[in-house]
C-alpha positions, 0 to 999 in steps of 0.5 A, spaced: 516 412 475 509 415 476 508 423 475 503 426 479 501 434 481 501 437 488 498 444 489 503 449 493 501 455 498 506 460 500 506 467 502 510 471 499 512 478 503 514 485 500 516 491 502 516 498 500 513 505 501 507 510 498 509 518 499 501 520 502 498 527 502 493 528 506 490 533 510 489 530 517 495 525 517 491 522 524 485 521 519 489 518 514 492 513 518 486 511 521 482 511 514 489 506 510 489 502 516 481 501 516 480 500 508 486 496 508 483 492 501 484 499 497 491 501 500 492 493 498 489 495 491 494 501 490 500 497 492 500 491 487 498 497 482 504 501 484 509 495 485 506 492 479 506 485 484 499 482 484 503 477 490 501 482 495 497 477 500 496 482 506 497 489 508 502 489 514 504 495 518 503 502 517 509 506 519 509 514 517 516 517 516 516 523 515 517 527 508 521 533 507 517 540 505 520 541 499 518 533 496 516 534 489 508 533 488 511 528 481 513 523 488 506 522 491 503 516 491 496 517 494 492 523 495 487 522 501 481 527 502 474 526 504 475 520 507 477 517 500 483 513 498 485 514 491 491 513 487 495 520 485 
């Protein structure tokens, strides 16, 4: 029996959640949605899953007040997304 190799593509898809603190939740989703490669970058940092292939939809949900600081995943401020 002969053995031979092929090359196989596949999308892999995952889901899960940053906890933003922004200053203008309006610019900030206009500005993850725009810099869609560095939100990308802070998801497969965070889920240490280096599959993530594309960013879907961004659905803001909203945090309770009393949301410990320790859970916040990003800070946007001055038109830059950064890694809390």
């Amino acid at each position: 029996m002969s053995k031979f190799k092929v090359d196989v593509n596949w999308i892999e898809r995952h889901g899960g959640n940053l906890i933003i603190q922004a200053e203008n939740e309006k610019e900030a989703i206009e500005l993850l949605k725009s810099d869609q490669n560095r939100l990308l970058e802070i998801m497969i940092d965070k889920y240490a899953n280096e599959t993530f292939d594309y960013v879907g939809e961004i659905i803001v949900n909203r945090c309770s007040d009393e949301m410990d600081d320790s859970s916040i995943d990003v800070v946007i401020k001055n038109g830059e997304i950064n890694k809390e």
